[in-house]
Backbone as JSON, one array per atom type, in Angstrom:
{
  "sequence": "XXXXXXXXXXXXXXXXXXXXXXXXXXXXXXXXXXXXXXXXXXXXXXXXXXXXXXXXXXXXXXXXXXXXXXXXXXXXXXXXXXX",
  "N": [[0.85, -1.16, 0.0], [0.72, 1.66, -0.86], [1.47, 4.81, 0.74], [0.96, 7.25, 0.95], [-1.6, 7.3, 0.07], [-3.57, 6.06, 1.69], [-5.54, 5.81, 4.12], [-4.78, 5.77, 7.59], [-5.94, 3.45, 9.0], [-6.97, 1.62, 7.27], [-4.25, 1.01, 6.65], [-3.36, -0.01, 8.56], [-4.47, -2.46, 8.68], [-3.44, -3.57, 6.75], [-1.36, -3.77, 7.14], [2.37, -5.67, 7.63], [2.95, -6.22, 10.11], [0.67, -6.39, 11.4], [-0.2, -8.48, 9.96], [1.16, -10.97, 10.64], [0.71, -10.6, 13.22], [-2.47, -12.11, 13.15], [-1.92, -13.94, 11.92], [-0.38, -15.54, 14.18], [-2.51, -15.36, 16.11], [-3.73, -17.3, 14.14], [-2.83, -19.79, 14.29], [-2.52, -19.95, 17.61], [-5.06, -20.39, 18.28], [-5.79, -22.6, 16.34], [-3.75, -24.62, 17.51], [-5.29, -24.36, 20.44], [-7.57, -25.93, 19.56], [-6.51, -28.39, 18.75], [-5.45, -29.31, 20.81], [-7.45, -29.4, 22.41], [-8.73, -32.16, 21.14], [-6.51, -33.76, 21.43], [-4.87, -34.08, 19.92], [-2.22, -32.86, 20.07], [-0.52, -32.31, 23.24], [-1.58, -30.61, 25.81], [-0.28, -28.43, 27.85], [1.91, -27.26, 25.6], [-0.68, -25.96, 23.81], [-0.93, -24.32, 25.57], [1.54, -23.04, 26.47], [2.01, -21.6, 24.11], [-0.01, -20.17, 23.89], [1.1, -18.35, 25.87], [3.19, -17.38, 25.76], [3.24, -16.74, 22.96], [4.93, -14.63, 20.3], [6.82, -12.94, 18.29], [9.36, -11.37, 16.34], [9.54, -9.13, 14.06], [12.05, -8.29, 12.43], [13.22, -10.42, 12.93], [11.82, -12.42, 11.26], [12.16, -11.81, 9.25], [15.09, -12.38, 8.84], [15.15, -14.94, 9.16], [14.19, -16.1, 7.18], [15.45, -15.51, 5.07], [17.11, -17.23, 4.88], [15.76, -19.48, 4.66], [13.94, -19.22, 2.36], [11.13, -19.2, 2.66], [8.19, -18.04, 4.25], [5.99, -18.84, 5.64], [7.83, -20.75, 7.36], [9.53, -19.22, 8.37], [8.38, -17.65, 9.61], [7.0, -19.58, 11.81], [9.35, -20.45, 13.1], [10.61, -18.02, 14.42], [8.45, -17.95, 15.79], [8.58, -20.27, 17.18], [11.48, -19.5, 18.89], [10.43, -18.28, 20.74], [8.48, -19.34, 22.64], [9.98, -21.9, 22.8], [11.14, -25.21, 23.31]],
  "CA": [[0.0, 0.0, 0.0], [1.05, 3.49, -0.71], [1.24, 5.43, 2.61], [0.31, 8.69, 0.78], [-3.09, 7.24, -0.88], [-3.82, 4.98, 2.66], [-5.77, 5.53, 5.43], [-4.04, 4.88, 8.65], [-6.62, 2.67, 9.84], [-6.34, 0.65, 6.27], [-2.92, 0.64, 6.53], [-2.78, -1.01, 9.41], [-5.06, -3.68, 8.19], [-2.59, -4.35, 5.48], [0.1, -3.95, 7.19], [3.15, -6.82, 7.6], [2.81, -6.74, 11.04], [-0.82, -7.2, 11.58], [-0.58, -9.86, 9.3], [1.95, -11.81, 11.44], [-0.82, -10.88, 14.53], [-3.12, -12.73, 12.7], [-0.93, -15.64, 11.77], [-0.03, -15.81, 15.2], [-3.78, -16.1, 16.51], [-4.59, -18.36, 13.89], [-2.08, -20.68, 14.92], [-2.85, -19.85, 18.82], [-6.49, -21.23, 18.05], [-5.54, -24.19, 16.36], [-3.16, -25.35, 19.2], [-6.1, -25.23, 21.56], [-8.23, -26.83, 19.22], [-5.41, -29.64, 18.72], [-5.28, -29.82, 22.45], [-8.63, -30.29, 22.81], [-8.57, -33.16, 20.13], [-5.95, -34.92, 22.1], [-3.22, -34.3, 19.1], [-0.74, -31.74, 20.97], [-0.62, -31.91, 24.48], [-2.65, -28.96, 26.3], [0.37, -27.46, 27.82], [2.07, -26.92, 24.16], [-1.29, -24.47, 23.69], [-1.03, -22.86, 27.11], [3.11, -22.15, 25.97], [1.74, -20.65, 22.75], [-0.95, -18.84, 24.02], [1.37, -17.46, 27.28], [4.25, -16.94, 25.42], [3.93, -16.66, 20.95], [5.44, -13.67, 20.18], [7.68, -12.78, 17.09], [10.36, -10.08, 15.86], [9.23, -9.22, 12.42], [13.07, -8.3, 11.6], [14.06, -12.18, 12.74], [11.35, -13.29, 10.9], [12.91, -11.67, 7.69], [16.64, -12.87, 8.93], [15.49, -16.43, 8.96], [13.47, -16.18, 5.31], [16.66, -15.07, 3.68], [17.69, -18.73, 4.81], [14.63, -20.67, 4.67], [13.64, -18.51, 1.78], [9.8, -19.71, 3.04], [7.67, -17.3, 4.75], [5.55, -19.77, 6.91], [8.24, -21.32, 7.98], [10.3, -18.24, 9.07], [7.21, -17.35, 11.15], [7.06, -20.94, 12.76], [10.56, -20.55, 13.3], [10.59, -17.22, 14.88], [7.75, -17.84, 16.98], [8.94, -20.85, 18.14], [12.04, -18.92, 19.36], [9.84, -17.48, 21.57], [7.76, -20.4, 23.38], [10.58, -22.87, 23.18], [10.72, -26.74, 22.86]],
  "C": [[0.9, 1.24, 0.0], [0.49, 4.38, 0.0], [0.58, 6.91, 2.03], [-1.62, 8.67, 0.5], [-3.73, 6.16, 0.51], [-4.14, 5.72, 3.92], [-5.23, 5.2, 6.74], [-4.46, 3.47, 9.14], [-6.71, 1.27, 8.57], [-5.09, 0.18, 6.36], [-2.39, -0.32, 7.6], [-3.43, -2.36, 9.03], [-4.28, -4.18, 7.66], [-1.27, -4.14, 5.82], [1.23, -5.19, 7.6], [2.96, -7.03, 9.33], [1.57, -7.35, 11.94], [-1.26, -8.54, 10.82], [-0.05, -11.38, 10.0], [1.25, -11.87, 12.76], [-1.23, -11.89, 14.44], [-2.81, -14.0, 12.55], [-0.54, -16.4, 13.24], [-1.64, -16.16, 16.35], [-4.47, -16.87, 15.98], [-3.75, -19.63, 14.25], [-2.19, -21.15, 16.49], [-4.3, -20.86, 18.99], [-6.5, -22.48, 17.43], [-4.77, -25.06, 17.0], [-4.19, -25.62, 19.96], [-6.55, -25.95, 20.62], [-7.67, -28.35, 19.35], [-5.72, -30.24, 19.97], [-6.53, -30.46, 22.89], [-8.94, -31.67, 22.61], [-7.9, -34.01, 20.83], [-5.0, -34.9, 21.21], [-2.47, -33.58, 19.08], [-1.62, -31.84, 22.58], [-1.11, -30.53, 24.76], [-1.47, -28.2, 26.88], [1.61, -27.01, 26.69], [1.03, -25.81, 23.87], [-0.96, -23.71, 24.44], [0.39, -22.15, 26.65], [2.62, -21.54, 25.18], [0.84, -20.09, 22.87], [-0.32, -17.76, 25.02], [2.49, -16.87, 26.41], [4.69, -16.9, 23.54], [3.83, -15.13, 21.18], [6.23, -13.88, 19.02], [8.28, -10.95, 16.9], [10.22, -10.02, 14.63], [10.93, -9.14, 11.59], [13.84, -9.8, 11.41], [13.36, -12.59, 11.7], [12.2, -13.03, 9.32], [14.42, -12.53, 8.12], [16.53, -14.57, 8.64], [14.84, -16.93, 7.69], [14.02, -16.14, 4.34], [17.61, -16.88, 4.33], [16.83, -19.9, 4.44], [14.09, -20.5, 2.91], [11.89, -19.41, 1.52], [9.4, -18.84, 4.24], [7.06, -17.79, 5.68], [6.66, -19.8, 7.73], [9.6, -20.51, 8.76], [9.28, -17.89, 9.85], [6.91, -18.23, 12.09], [8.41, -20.62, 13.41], [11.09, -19.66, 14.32], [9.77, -17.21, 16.06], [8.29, -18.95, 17.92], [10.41, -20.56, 19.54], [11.38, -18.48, 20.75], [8.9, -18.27, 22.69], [8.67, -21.33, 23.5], [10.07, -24.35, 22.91], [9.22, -27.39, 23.33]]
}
C-alpha cells in the first residue's frame, strides 16, 4: 500500500505486522483446538498462548535462509515459546 493514498486505519489492516498478529492467533487457536482433540498436548497451547510472540526483523533474517515465509514465522515464533 502506498502510505500517501492509505488511510491509517487501512494501513494497518494491510500492514506486515498485523498480518503476522493474525498468523499468530490463527495458529494460537488451532493449538487449543489440537489440544482439545488430544493431538498436541494442552500445555504446548497454554506455551503458545502465554508466550507466541515474534520479531518481524528475525522473521525476515530467517526467510533469507529458509527462503519460506511460513516457515520463518514458525521458526521465529517458536524462538519465543521454546521446545
Amino acid at each position: 500500500m502506498i502510505p500517501r493514498y492509505t488511510r491509517e486505519e487501512m494501513g494497518h489492516i494491510w500492514s506486515e505486522r498485523n498480518e503476522f498478529d493474525t498468523m499468530l492467533l490463527v495458529e494460537t487457536l488451532a493449538s487449543e483446538a489440537q489440544a482439545e482433540l488430544g493431538v498436541i498436548p494442552k500445555e504446548a497451547a497454554k506455551a503458545i498462548r502465554e508466550k507466541g510472540n515474534f520479531d518481524v526483523e528475525r522473521i525476515h533474517e530467517i526467510e533469507k535462509e529458509t527462503n519460506h515465509d511460513i516457515i520463518s514465522f514458525v521458526t521465529a515464533v517458536g524462538e519465543y515459546v521454546g521446545p
